[in-house]
N, C-alpha and C positions, 0 to 999 in steps of 0.2 A: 643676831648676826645675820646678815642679809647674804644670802650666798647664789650663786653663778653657774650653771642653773638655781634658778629661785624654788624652793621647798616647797613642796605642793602643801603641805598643813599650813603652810602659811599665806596661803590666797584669798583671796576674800571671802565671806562666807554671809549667809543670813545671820541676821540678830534678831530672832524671838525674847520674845517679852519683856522690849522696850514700849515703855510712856511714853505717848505722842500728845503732843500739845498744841493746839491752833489757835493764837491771839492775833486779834487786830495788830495793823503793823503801826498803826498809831501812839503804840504805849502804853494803852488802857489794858489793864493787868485783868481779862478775863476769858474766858474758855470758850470759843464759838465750836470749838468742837475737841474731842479728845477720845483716842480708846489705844489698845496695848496690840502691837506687831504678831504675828501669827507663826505658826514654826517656820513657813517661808518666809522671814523678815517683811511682809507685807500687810500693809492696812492701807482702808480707803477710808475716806471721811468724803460725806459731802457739806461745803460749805456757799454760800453766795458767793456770785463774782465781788474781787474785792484783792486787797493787799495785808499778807501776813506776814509775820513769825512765825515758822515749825520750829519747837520744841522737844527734844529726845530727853530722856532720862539717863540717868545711869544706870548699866547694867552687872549684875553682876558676873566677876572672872574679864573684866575689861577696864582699861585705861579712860576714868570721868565719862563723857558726854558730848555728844558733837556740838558744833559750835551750831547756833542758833541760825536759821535760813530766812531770807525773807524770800516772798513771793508772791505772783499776782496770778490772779485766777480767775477768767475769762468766761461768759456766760458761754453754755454749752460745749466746752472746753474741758478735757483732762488734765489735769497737773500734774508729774509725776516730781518727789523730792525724793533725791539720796540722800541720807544721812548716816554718814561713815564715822564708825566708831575703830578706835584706837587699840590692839590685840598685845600695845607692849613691846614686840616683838622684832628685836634690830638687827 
């Protein structure tokens, strides 16, 4: 139940030790890079400039998995991706 003011345990929060996935965004089912969220919900990967899929896992005590991002990543350029996972919680 979503309430007015909004609950503060229900704010966003990091997600540690989520699966991160980075495929070509071509299709081809393979791993250009891949490692697991850190307790500040963050990881970096470096990959070539190029066009992907990030891939999140499911975590446990959370609602499935985000939905699949694509994205393009620019030589000498940062990428940042969110990917927001689901707390259940209405």
């Amino acid at each position: 139940v979503e309430t007015d003011p909004p609950d503060p345990s229900c704010a966003p929060r990091a997600v540690a030790g989520a699966r991160v996935v980075v495929s070509p965004a071509d299709g081809r089912d393979i791993a250009v890079a891949q490692g697991e969220t850190d307790a500040d919900g963050r990881l970096t990967l470096e990959v070539p400039a190029g066009d992907y899929v990030v891939t999140a896992s499911a975590v446990e005590g959370l609602m499935g998995a985000p939905a699949p991002m694509t994205v393009s990543v620019r030589v000498g350029e940062a990428t940042e991706v969110q990917l927001l996972y689901d707390t259940g919680i209405r």
